[in-house]
C-alpha positions as semicolon CSV with decimal commas, in nm:
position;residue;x (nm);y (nm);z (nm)
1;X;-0,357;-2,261;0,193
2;X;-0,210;-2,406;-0,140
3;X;0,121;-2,525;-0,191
4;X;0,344;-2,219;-0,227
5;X;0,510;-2,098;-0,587
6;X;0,870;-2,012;-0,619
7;X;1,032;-1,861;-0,867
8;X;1,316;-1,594;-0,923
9;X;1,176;-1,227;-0,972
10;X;1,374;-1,168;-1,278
11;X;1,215;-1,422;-1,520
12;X;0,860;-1,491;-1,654
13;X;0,610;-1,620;-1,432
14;X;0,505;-1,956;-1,619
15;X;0,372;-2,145;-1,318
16;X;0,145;-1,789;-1,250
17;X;0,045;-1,731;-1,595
18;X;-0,104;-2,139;-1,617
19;X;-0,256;-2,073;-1,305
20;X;-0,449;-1,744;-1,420
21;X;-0,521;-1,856;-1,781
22;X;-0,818;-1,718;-1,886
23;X;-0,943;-1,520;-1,600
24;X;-1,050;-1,148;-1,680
25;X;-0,887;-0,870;-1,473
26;X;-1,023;-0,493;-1,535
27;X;-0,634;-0,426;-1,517
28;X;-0,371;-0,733;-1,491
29;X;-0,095;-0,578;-1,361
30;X;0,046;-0,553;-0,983
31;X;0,334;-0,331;-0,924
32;X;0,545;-0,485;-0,563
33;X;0,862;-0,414;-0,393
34;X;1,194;-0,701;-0,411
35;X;1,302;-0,813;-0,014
36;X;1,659;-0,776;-0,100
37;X;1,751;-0,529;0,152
38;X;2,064;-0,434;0,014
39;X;1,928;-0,335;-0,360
40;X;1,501;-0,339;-0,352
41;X;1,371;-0,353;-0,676
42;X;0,983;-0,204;-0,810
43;X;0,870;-0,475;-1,017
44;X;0,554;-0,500;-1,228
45;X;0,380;-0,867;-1,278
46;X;0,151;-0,866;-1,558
47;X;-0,114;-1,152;-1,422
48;X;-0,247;-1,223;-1,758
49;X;0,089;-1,274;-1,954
50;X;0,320;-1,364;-1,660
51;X;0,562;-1,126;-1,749
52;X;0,751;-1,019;-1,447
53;X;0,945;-0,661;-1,533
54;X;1,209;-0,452;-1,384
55;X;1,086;-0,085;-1,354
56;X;1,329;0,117;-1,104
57;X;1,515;0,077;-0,798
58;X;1,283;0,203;-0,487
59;X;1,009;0,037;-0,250
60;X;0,625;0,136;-0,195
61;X;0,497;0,183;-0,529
62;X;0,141;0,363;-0,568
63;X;0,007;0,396;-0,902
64;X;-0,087;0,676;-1,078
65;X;-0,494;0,743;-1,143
66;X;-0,447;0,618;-1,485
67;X;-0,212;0,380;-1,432
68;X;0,059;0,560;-1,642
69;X;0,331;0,631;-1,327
70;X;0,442;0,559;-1,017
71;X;0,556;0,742;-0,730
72;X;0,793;0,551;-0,454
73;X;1,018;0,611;-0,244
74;X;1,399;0,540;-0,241
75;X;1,609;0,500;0,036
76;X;1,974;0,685;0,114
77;X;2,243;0,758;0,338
78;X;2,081;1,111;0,392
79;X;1,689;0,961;0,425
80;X;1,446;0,882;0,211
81;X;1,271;1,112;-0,055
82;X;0,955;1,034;-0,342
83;X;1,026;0,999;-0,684
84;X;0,813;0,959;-0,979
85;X;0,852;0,670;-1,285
86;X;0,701;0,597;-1,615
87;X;0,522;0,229;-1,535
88;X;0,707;0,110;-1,821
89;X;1,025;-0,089;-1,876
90;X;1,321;0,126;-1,786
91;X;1,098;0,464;-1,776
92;X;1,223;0,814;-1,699
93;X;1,263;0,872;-1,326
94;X;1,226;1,212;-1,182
95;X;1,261;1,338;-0,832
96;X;1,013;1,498;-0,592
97;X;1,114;1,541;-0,286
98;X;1,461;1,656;-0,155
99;X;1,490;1,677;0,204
100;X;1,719;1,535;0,493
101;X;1,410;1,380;0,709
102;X;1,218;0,987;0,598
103;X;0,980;1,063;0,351
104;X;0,745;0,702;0,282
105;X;0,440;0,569;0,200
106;X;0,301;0,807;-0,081
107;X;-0,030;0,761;-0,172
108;X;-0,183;0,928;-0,544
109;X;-0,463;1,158;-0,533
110;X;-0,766;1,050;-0,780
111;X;-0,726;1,379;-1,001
112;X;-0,364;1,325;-1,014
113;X;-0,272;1,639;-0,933
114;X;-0,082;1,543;-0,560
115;X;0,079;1,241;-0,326
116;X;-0,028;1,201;0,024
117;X;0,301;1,010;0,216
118;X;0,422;1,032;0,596
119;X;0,696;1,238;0,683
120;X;0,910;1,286;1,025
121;X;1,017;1,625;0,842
122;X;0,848;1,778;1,154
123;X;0,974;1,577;1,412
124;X;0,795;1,242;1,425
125;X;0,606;1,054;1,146
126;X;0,294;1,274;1,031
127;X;0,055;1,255;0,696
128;X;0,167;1,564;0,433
129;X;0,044;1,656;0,062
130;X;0,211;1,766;-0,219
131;X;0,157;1,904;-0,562
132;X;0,311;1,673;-0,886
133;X;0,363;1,968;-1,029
134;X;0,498;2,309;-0,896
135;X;0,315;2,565;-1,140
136;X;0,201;2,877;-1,014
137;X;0,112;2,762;-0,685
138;X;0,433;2,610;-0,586
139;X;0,480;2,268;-0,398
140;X;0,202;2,337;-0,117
141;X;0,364;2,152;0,120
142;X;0,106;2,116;0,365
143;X;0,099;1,888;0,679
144;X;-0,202;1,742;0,751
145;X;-0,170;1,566;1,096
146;X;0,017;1,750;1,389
147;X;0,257;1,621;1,627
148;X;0,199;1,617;1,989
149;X;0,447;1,620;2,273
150;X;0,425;1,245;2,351
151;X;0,554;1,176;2,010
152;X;0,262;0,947;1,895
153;X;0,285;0,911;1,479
154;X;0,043;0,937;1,158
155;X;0,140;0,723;0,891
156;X;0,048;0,464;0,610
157;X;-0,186;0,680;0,397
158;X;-0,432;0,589;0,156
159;X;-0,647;0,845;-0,083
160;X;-1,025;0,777;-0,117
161;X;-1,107;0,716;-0,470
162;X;-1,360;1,006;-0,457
163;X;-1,055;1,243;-0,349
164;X;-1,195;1,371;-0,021
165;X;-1,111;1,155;0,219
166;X;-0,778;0,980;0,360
167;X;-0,716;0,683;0,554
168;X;-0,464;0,634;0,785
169;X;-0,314;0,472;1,074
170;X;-0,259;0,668;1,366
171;X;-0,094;0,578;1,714
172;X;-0,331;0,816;1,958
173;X;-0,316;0,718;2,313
174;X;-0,111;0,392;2,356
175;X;0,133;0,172;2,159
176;X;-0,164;0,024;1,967
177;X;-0,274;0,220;1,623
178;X;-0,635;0,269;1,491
179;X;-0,745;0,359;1,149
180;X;-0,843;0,717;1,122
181;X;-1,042;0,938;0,791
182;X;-0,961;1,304;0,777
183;X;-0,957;1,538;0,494
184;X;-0,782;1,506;0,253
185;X;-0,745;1,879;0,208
186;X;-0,634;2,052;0,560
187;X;-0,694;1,710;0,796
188;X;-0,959;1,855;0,933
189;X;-1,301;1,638;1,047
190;X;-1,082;1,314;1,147
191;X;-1,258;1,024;1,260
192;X;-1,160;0,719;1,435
193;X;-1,273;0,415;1,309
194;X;-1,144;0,146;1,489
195;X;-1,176;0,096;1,906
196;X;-0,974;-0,218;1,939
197;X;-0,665;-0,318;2,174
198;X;-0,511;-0,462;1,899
199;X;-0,269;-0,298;1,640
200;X;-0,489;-0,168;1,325
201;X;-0,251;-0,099;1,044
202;X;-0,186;-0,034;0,699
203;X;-0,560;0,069;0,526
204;X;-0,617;0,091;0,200
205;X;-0,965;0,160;0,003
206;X;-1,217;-0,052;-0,180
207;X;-1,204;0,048;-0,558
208;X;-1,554;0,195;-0,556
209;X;-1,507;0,363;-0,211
210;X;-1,762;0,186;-0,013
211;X;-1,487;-0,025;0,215
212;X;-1,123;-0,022;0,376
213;X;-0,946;-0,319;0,393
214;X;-0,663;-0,331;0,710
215;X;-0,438;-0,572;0,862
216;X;-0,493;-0,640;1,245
217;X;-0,412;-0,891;1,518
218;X;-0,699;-0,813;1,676
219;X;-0,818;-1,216;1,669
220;X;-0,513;-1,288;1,851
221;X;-0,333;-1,217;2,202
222;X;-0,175;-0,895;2,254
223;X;0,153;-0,798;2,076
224;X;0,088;-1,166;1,929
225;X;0,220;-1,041;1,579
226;X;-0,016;-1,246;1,412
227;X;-0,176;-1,058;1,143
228;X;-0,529;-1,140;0,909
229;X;-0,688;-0,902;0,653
230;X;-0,973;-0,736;0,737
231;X;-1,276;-0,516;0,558
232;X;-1,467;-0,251;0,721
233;X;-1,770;-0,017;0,596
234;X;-1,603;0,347;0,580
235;X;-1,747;0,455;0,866
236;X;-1,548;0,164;1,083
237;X;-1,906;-0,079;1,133
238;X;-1,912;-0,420;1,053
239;X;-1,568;-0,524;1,067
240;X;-1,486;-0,884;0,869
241;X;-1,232;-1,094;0,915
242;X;-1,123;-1,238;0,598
243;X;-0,765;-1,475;0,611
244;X;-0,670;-1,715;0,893
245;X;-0,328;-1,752;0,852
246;X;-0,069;-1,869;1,148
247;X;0,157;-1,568;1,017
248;X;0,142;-1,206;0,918
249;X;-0,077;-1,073;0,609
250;X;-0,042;-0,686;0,587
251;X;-0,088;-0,428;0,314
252;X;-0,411;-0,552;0,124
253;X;-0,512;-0,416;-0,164
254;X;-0,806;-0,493;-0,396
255;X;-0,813;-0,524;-0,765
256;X;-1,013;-0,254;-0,957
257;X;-1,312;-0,539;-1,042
258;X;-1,340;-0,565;-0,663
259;X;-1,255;-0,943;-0,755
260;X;-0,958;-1,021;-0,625
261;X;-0,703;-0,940;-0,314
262;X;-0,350;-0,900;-0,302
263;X;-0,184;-0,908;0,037
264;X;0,159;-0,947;0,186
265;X;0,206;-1,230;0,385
266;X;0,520;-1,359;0,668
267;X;0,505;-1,736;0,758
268;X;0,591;-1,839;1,111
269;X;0,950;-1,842;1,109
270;X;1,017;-1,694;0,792
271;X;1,288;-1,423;0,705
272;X;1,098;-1,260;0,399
273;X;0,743;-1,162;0,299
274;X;0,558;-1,309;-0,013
275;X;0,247;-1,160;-0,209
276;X;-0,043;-1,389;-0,161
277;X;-0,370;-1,375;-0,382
278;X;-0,744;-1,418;-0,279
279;X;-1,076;-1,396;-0,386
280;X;-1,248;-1,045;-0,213
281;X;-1,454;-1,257;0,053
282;X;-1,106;-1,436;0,172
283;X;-1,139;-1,766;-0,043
284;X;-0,892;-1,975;-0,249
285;X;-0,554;-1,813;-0,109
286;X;-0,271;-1,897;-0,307
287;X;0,087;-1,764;-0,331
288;X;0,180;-1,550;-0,663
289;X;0,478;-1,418;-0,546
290;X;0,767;-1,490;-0,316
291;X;1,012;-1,274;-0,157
292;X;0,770;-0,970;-0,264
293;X;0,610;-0,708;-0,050
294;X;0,368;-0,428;-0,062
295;X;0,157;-0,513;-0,388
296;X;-0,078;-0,280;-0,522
297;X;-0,331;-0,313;-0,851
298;X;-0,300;-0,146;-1,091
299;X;-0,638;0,125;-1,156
300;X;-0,865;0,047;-1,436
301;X;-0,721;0,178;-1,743
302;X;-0,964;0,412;-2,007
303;X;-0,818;0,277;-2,304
């Protein structure tokens, strides 16, 4: 692994942008969350121009299908509810969920028209949908995954970029979560896609559908909590590891060129998290940013 970059969030990226000069992104921006657990920040690090921008107060960023807004979640004395920003400097933020229980982890649909995020509205952590937008039909609130009377959870949701399909981890029959599909309409038809004794966490989809990349300690002894990014057809075969790292990398998400790899990544010993960037077959890992979690690409823009 290279030697790491540090830098403060709040100022331009110089070291980053030297480092990336002249390499072509389909989109070159990455939207993260600050590790300040007292005040996290949604920033947005522009990896052709280094510019490093404030956009809102919140955590767990997903982008918008065309790349216009965010929806996140912020955290409160009363729980946690989604809200939606412009993915500009400073944009307008507006509020979509109000409720008492934890809602996280919202995921966009490709048509735009709803967010997929877990919710222990119902009792324990389970996978709901939404509607942006109210209209005639209202909010649909619909819950997709049921809870079951030993408590076991649904959670970290990602959207297929086809729109039919969700991914998500799900803790089944012991303490050890596997990555699941279901639809993304009613949950119906869910398949299990990983069989491991290991913890399978956090997917997220390929940008043309084919692949879901997950974090797993699979390589490792049990409860080890040493995590590596892997890649898996969508139908769970051929499994690939792709870092060896000593630590924890989590939360991978591709670039829209299929190119490049973003991951979150914990050191040994370390307090905080930094976002760590790799070419798609697990080569030349570097660190982009530190104290940073949860990074997501931005989608390929139609300009």
């Amino acid at each position: 692994m290279t030697r790491k970059i540090s830098f403060s969030p709040a100022t331009l990226l110089i070291t980053v942008f030297l480092f990336l000069a002249g390499t072509a992104y389909a989109d070159n921006r990455l939207v993260y969350t600050t590790n300040d657990e007292n005040k996290r920040e949604i920033r947005m690090l522009d990896l052709e121009t280094g510019e490093n921008a404030f956009i809102t107060f919140g955590r767990e960023a997903s982008w918008s299908p065309d790349g216009n807004a965010l929806v996140f979640c912020r955290i409160d004395a009363s729980g946690s509810n989604l809200y939606i920003v412009d993915a500009s400097h400073g944009g307008a933020v507006r509020q979509l969920t109000d409720s008492p229980a934890h809602d996280r982890g919202p995921t966009w649909s490709p048509d735009g028209s709803m967010v997929a995020f877990s919710s222990d509205r119902s009792g324990t952590d389970q996978i709901w949908r939404m509607n942006i937008d109210s209209g005639s039909w209202g909010p649909n609130l619909t819950q997709l995954t049921s809870d079951t009377p030993h408590k076991r959870v649904n959670n970290f949701v990602s959207w297929s970029p086809d729109g039919r399909w969700i991914a998500f981890e799900a803790d089944r029959d012991r303490d050890d979560p596997e990555i699941f599909l279901a639809n993304a309409v009613d949950g119906t038809n869910q398949q299990r896609l990983t069989f491991s004794r290991a913890l399978d966490e956090v997917p997220s989809w390929s940008p043309d559908g084919r692949f879901i990349l997950f974090s797993s300690d699979r390589h490792d002894d049990p409860l080890s909590r040493n995590y590596d990014i892997y890649i898996m057809a969508i139908d769970g075969r051929n499994p690939r590891r792709l870092t060896n790292t000593p630590g924890a990398a989590s939360y991978p998400s591709m670039s829209p060129d299929g190119r490049y790899i973003a991951f979150s990544y914990r050191a040994p010993g370390a307090s905080s998290t930094d976002v760590m960037l790799m070419n798609s077959d697990g080569s030349a890992v570097r660190n982009l940013i530190s104290d940073a979690d949860v990074p997501r690409f931005a989608p390929t823009r139609d300009d």
